[in-house]
PANUNU-235973 format. One record per residue: x, y, z of N, C-alpha, C in turn; residue number from 1; residue in one letter. Coordinates in Angstrom, 1 decimal. Example, Ala and Ser with C-alpha at 12.3 -4.5 7.8 and 13.67 -1.06 7.14 Angstrom:
- 13.2, -5.7, 7.8, 12.3, -4.5, 7.8, 13.2, -3.3, 7.8, 1, A
- 12.8, -2.2, 7.1, 13.7, -1.1, 7.1, 12.9, 0.0, 7.9, 2, S
//
This chain:
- 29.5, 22.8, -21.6, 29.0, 23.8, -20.7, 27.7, 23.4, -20.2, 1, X
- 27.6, 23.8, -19.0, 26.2, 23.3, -17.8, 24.9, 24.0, -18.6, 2, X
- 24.0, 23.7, -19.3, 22.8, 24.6, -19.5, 22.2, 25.4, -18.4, 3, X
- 21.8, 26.3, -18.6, 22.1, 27.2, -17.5, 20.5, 27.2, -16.3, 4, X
- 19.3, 26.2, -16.9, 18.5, 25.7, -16.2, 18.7, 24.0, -15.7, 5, X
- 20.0, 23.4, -15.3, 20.0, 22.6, -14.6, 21.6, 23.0, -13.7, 6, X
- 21.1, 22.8, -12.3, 22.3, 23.1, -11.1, 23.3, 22.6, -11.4, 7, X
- 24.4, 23.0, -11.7, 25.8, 21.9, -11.7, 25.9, 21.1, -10.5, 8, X
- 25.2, 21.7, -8.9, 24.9, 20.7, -7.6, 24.4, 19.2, -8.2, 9, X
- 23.1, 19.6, -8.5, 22.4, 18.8, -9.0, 22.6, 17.4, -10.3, 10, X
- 23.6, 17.6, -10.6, 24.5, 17.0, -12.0, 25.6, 15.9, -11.6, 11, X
- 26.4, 16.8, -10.0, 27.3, 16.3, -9.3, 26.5, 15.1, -8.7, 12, X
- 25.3, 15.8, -8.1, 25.1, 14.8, -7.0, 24.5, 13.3, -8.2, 13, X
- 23.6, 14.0, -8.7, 23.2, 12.5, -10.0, 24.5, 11.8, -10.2, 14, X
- 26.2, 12.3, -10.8, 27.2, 11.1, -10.7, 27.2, 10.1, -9.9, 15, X
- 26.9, 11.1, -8.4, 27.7, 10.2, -7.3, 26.8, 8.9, -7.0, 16, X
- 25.1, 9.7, -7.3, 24.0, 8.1, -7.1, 24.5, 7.3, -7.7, 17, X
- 24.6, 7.5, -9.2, 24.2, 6.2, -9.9, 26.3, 5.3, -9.8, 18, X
- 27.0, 6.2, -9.3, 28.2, 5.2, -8.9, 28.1, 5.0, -7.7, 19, X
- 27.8, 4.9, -6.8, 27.4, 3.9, -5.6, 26.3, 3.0, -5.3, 20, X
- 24.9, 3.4, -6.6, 24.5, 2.1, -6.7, 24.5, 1.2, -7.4, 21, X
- 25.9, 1.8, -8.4, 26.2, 0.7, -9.3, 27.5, -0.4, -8.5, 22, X
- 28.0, 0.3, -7.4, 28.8, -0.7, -6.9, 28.3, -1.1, -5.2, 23, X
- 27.3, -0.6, -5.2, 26.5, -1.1, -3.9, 26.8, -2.4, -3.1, 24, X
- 26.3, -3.6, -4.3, 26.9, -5.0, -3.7, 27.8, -5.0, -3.1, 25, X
- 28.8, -4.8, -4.3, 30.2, -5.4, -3.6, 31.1, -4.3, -2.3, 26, X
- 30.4, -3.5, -2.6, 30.8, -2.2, -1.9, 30.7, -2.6, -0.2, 27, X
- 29.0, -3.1, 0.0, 28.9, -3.5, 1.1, 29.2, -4.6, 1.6, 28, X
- 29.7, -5.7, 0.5, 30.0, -6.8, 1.3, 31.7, -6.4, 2.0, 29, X
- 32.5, -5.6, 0.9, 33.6, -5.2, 1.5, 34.2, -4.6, 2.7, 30, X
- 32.8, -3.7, 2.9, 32.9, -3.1, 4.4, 32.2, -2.9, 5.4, 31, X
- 31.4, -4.1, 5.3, 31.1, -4.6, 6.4, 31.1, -4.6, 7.8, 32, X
- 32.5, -5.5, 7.4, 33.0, -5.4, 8.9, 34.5, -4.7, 8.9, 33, X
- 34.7, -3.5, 8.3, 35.7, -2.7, 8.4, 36.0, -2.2, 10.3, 34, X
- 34.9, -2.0, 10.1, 35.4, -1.4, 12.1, 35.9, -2.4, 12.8, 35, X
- 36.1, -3.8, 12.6, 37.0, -4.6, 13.2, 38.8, -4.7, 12.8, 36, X
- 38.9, -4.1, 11.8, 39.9, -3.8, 11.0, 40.5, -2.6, 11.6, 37, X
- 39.9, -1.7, 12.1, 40.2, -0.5, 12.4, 40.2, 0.1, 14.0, 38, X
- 41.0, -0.1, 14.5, 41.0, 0.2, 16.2, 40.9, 1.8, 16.5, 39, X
- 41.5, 2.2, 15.6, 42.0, 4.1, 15.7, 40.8, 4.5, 15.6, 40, X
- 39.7, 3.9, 14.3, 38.4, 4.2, 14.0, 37.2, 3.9, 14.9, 41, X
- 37.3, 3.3, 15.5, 36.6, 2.3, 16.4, 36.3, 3.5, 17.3, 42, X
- 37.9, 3.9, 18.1, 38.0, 4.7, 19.3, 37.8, 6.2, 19.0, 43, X
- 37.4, 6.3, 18.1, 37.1, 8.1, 17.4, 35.2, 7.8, 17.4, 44, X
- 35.5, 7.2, 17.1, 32.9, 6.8, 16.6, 33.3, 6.3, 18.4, 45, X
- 33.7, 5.8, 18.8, 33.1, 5.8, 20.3, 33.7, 7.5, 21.0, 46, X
- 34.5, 7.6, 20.9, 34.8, 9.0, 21.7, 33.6, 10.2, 21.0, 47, X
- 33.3, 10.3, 19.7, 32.0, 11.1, 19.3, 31.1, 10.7, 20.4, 48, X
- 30.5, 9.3, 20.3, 29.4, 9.1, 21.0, 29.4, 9.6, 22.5, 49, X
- 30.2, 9.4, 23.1, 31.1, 9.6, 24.6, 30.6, 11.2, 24.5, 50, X
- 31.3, 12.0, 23.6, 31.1, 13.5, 23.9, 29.5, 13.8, 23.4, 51, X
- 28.9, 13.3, 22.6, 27.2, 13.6, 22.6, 26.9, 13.1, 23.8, 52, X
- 27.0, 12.1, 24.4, 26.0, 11.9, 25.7, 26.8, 13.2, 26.8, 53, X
- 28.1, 12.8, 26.7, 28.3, 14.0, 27.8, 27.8, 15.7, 27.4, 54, X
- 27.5, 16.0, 26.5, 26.9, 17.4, 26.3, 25.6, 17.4, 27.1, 55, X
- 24.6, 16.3, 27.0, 23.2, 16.1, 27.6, 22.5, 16.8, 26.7, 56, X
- 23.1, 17.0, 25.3, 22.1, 17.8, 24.4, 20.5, 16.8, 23.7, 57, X
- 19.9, 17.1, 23.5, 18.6, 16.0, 23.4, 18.2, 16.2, 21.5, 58, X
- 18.8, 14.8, 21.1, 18.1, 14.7, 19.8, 18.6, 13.9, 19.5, 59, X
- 18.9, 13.0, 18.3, 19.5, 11.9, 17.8, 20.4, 12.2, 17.0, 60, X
- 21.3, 11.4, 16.4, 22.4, 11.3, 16.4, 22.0, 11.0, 14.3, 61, X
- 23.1, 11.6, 13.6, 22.6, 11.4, 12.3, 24.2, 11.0, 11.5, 62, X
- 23.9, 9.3, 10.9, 25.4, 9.3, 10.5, 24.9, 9.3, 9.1, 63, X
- 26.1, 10.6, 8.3, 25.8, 11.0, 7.0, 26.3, 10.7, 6.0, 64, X
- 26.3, 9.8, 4.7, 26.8, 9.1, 4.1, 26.7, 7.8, 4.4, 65, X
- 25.9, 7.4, 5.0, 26.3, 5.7, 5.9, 26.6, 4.6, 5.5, 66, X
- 26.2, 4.7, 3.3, 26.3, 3.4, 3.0, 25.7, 1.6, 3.4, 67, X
- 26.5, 1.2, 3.6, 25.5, 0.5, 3.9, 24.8, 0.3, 5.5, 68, X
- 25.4, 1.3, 6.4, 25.3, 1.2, 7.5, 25.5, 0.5, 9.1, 69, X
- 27.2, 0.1, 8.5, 28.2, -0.2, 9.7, 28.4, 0.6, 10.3, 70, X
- 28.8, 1.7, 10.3, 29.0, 3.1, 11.0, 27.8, 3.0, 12.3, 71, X
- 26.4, 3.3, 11.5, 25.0, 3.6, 12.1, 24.9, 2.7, 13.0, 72, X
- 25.4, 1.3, 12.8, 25.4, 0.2, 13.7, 25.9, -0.1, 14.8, 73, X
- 27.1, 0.3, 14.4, 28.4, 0.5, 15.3, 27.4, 1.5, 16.9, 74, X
- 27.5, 2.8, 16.4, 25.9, 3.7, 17.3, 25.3, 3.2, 17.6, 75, X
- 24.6, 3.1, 17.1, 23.3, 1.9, 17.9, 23.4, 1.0, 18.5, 76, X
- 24.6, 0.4, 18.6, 24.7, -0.8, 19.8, 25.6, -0.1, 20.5, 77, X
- 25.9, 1.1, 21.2, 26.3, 2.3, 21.8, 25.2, 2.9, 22.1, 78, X
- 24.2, 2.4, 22.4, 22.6, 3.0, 22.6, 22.7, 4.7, 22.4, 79, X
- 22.9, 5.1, 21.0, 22.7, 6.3, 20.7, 21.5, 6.4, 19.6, 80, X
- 20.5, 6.9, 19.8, 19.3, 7.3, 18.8, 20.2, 7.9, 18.0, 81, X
- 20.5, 7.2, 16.8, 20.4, 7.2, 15.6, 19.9, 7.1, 14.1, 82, X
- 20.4, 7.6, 13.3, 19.9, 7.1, 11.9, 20.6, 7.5, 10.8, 83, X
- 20.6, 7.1, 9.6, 21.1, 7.0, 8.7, 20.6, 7.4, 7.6, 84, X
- 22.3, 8.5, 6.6, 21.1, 9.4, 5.5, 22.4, 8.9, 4.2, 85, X
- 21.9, 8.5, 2.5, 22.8, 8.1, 2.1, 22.1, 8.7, 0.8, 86, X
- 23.0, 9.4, -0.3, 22.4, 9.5, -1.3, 22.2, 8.6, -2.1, 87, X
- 22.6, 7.3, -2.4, 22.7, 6.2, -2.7, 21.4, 4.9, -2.2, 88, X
- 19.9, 5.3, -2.6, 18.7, 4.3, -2.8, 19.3, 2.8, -2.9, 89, X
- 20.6, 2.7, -3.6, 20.7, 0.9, -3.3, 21.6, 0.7, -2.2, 90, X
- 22.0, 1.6, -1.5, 22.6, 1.5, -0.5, 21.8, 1.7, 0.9, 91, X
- 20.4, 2.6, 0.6, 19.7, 2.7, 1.8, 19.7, 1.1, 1.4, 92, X
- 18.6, 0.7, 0.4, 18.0, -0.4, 0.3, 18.9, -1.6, 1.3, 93, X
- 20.3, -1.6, 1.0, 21.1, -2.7, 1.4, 21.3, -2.5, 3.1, 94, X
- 21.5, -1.3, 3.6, 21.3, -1.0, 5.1, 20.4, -1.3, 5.6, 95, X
- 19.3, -1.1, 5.2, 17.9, -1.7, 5.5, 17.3, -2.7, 5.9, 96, X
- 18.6, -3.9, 4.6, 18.2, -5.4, 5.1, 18.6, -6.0, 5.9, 97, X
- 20.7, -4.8, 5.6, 21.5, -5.9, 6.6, 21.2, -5.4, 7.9, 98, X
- 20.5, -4.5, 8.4, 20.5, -3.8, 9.8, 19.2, -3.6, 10.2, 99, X
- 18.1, -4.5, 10.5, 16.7, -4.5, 9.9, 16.4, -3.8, 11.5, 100, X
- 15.7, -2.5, 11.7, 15.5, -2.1, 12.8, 15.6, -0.6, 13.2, 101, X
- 16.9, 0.0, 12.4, 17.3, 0.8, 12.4, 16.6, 1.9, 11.2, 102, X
- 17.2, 3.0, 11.3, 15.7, 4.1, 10.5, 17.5, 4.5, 9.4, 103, X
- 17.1, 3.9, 8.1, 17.6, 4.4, 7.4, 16.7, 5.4, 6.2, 104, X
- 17.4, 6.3, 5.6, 16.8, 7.4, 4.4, 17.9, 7.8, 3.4, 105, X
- 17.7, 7.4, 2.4, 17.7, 8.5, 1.4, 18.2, 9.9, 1.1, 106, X
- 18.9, 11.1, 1.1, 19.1, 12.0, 1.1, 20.4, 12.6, 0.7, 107, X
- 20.4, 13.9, 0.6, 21.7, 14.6, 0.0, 22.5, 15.5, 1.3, 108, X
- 23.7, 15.3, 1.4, 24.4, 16.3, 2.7, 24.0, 17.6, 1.8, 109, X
- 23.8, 18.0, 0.9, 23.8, 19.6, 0.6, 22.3, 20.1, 0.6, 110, X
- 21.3, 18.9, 1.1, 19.9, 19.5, 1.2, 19.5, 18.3, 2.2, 111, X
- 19.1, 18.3, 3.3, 19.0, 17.2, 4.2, 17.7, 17.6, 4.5, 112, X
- 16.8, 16.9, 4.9, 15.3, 16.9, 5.1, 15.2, 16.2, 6.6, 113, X
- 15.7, 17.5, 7.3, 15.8, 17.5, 8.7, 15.6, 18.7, 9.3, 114, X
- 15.1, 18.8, 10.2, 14.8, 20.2, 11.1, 15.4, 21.2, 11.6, 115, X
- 15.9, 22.1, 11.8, 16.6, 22.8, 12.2, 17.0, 22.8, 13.7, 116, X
- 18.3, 22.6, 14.2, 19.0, 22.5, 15.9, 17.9, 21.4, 16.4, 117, X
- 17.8, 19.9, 14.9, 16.9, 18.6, 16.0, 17.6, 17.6, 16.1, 118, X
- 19.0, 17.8, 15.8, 20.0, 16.8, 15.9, 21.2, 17.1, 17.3, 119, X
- 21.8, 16.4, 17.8, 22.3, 16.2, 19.3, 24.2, 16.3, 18.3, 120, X
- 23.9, 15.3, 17.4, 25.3, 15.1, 17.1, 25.3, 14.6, 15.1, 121, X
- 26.1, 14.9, 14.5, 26.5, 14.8, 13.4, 27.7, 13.8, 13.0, 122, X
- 27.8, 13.1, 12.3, 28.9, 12.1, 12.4, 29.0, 12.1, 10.3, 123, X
- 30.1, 12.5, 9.9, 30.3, 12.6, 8.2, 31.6, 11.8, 8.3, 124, X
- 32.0, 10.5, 7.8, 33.2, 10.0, 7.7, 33.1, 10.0, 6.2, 125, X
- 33.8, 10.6, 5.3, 34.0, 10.3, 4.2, 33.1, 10.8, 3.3, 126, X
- 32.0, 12.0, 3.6, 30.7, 11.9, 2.9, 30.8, 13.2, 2.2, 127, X
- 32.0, 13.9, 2.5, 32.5, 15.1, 1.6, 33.4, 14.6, 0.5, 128, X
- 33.7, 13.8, 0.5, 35.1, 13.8, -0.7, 35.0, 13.7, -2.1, 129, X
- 33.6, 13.6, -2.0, 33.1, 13.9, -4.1, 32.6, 15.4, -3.7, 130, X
- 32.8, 15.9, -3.0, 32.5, 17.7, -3.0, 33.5, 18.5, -3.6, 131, X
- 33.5, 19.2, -4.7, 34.4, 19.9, -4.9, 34.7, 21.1, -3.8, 132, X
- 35.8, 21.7, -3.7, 36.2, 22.9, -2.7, 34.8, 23.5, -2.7, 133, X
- 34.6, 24.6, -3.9, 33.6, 25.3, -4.0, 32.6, 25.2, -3.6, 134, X
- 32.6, 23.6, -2.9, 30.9, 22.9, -2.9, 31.0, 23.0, -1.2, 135, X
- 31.9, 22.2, -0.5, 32.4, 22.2, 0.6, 31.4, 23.0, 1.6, 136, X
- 31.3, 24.4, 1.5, 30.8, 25.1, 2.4, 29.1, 24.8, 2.6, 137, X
- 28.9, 24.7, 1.5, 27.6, 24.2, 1.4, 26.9, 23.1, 2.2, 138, X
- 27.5, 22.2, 2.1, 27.5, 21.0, 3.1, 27.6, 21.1, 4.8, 139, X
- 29.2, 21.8, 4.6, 29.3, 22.0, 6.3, 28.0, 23.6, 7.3, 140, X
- 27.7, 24.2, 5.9, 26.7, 25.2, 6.9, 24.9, 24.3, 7.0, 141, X
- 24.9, 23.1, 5.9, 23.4, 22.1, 6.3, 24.3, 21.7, 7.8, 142, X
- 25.2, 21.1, 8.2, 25.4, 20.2, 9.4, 25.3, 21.6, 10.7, 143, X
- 25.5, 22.6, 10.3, 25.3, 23.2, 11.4, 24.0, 23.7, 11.3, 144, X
- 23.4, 24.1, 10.4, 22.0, 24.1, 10.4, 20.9, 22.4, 11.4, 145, X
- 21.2, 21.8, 11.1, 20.3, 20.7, 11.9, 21.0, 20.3, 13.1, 146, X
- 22.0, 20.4, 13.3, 22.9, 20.8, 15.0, 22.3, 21.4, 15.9, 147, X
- 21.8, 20.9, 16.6, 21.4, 21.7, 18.2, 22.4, 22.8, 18.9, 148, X
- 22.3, 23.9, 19.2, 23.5, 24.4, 20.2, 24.1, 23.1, 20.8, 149, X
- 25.5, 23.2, 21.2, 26.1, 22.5, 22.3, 26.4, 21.3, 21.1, 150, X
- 25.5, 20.3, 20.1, 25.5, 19.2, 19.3, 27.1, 19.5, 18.6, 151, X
- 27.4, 18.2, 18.7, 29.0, 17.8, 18.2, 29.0, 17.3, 16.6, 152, X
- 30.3, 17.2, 16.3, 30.4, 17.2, 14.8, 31.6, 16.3, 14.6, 153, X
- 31.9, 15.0, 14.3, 33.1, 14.5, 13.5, 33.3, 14.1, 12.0, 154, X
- 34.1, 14.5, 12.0, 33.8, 15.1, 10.0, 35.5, 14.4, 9.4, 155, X
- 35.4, 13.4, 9.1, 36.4, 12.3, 8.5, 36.9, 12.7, 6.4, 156, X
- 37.7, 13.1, 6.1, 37.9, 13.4, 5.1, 39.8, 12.8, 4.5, 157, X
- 39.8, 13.0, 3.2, 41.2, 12.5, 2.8, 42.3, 13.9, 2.6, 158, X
- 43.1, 13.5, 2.7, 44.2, 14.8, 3.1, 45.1, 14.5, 1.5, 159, X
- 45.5, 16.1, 1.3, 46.0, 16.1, 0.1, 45.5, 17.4, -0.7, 160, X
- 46.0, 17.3, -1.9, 45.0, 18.8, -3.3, 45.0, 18.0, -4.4, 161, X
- 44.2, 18.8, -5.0, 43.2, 18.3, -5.6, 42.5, 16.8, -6.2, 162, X
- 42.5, 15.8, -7.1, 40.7, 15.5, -6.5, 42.0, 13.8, -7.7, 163, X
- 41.4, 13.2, -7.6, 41.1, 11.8, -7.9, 40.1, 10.9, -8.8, 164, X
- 40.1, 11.0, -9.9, 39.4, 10.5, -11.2, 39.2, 8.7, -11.1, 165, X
- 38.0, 8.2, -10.8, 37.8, 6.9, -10.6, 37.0, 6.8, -12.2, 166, X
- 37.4, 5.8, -12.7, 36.1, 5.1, -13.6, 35.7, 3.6, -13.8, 167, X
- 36.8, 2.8, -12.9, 36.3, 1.8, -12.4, 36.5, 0.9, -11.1, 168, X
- 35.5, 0.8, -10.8, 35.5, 0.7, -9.5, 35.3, -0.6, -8.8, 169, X
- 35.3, -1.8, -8.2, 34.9, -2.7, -8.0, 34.4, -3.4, -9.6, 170, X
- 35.8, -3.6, -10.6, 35.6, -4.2, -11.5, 34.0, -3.6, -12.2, 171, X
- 33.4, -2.4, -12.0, 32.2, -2.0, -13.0, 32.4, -0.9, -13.0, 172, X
- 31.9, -0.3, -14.5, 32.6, 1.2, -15.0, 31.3, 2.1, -13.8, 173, X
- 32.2, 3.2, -13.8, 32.4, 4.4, -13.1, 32.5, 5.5, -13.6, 174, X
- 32.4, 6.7, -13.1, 32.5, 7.9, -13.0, 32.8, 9.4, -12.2, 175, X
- 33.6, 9.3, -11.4, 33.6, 10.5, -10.3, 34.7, 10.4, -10.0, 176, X
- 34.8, 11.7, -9.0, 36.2, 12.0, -8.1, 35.9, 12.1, -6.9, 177, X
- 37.2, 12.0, -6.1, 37.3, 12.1, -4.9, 38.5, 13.5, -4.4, 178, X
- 38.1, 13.8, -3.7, 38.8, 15.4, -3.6, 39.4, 15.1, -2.2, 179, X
- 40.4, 15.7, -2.5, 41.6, 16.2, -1.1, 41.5, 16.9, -0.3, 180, X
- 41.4, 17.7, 0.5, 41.1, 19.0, 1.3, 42.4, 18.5, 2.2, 181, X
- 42.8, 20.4, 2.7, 43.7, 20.4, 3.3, 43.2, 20.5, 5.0, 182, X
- 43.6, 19.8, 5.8, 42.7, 19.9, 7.1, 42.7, 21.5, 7.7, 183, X
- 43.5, 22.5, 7.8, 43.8, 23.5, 7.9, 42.4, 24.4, 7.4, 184, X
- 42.3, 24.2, 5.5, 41.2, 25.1, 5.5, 40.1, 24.5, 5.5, 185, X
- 40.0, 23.0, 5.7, 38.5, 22.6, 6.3, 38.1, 23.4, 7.5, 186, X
- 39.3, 23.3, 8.8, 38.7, 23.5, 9.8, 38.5, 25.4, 9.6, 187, X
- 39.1, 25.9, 8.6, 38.6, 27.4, 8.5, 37.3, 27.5, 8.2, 188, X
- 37.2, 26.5, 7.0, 35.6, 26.7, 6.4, 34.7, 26.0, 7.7, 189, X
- 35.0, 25.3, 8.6, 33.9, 24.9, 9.6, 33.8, 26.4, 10.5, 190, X
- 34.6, 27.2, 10.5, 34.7, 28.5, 11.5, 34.1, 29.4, 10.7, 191, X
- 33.8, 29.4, 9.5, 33.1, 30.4, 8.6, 31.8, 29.9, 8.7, 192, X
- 31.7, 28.5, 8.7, 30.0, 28.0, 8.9, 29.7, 28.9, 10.5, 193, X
- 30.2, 28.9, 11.5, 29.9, 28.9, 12.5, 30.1, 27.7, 13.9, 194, X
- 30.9, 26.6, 13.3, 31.5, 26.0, 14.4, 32.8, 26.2, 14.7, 195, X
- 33.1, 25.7, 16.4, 34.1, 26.0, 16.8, 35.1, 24.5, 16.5, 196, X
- 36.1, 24.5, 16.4, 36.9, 23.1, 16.1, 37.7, 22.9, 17.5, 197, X
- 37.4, 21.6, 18.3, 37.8, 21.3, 19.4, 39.2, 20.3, 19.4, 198, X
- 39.0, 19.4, 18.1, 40.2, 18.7, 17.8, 40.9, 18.2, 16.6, 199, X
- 41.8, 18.1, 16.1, 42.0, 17.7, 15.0, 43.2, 16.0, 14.9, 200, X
- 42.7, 15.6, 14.3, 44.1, 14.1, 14.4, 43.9, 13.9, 12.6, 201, X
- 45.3, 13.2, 12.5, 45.7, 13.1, 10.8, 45.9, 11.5, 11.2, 202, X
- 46.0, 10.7, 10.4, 46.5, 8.9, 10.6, 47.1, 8.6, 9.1, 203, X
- 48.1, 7.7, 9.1, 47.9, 6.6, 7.8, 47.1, 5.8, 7.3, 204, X
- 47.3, 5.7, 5.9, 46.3, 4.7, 5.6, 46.4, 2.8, 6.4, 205, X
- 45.4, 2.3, 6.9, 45.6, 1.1, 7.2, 45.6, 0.1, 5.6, 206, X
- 47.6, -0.4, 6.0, 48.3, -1.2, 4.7, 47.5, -1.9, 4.2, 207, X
- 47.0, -2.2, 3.1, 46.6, -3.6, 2.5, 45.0, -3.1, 2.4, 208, X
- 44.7, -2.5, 3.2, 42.9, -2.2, 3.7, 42.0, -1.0, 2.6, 209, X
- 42.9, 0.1, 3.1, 42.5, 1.0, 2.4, 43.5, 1.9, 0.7, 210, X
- 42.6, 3.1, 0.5, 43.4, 3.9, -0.5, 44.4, 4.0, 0.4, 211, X
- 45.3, 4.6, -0.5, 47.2, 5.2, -0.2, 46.8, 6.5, 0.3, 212, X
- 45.7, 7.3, 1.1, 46.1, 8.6, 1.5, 46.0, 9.0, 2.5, 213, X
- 46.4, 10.0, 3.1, 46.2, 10.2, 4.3, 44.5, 10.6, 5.1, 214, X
- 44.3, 10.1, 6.5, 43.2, 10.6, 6.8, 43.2, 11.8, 7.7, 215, X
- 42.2, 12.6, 7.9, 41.8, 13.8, 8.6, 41.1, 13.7, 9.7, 216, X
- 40.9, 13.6, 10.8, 39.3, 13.4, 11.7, 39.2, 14.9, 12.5, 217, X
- 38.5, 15.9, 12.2, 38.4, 16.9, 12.7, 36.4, 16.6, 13.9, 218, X
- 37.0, 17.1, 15.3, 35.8, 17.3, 15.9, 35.9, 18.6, 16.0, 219, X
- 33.9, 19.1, 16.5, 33.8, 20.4, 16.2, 32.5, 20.2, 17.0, 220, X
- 31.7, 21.9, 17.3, 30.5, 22.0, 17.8, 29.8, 23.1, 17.5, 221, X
- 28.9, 22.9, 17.3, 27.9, 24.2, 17.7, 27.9, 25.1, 18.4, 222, X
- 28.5, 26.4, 18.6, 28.1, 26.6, 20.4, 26.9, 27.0, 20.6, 223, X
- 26.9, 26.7, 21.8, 25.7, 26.9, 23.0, 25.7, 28.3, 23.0, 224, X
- 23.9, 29.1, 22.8, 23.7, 30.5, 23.1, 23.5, 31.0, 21.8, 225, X
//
């Protein structure tokens, strides 16, 4: 049982550090250059970018979870002011080197150390899936908190119930899960945060490349007023 003066948040989020900077290395040499591998993926981070500039909303663009920062890259040579937020210190660290230019940080999606409506657009591929349900809301009402009216939202997650027990990972011990959400009451709980959901698409896993499950790509917005 949790002692009742440390957060269970706080417990969660410590797992998820110290297993992504214990597989940092290989993690990033792996996915790299994943967006060459992935055409469906490619044309979803360019159609985000496409609908931020077409809104004309003014602020930069924040990719959450970024790892090592192919995502962020991919943006930025899409001349979109961006930057990059990872809970994972050896993964900023490794973004930092391979992408020297670009404004990477440090940070938690359930507490983000960003302004309120100073972001244009939000981009989460994958940065919910150690959230348990319960946790979920939490997360998606910080993205609409630093969302500008009118600011866009694509929010990438694995499809399925309940959660996924890793303990080793890239050949070094581990610890955590990865959780399923059903796209249906994600995009409920984004309507309970206060965004509207404009689109939804589901895909296979790419053979050979990725896990066995299915994917989710829900867009969404702020509204305007």
């Amino acid at each position: 049982m949790t002692p009742p003066d440390i957060d269970p948040d706080d417990a969660l989020l410590d797992r998820i550090r110290v297993a992504y900077d214990t597989v940092a290395e290989p993690y990033a040499d792996q996915f790299a250059d994943e967006l060459a591998q992935k055409p469906l993926d490619r044309a979803l981070i360019d159609g985000f970018a496409d609908q931020v500039r077409a809104t004309g909303v003014d602020g930069p663009v924040a990719d959450l979870g970024c790892g090592p920062g192919q995502v962020t890259r991919h943006l930025a040579d899409r001349d979109l002011p961006v930057f990059g937020v990872d809970l994972s210190p050896e993964m900023v660290r490794l973004a930092r080197e391979r992408h020297p230019g670009l404004d990477f940080r440090a940070g938690s999606i359930l507490g983000l150390a960003v302004a309120d409506r100073s972001l244009a657009g939000v981009l989460s591929l994958y940065s919910v899936i150690h959230l348990p349900r319960p946790v979920l809301p939490r997360a998606l009402a910080e993205f609409y908190r630093v969302l500008r009216p009118g600011g866009i939202l694509l929010l990438a997650f694995h499809v399925g119930a309940g959660q996924l027990h890793v303990d080793t990972w890239f050949d070094r011990p581990v610890s955590f899960d990865g959780h399923l959400f059903d796209p249906d009451d994600v995009a409920d709980c984004l309507a309970e945060a206060g965004f509207e959901v404009r689109a939804r698409m589901r895909r296979q896993p790419y053979p050979g490349i990725e896990a066995p499950t299915e994917r989710a790509y829900l867009f969404a917005h702020r509204p305007a007023g």
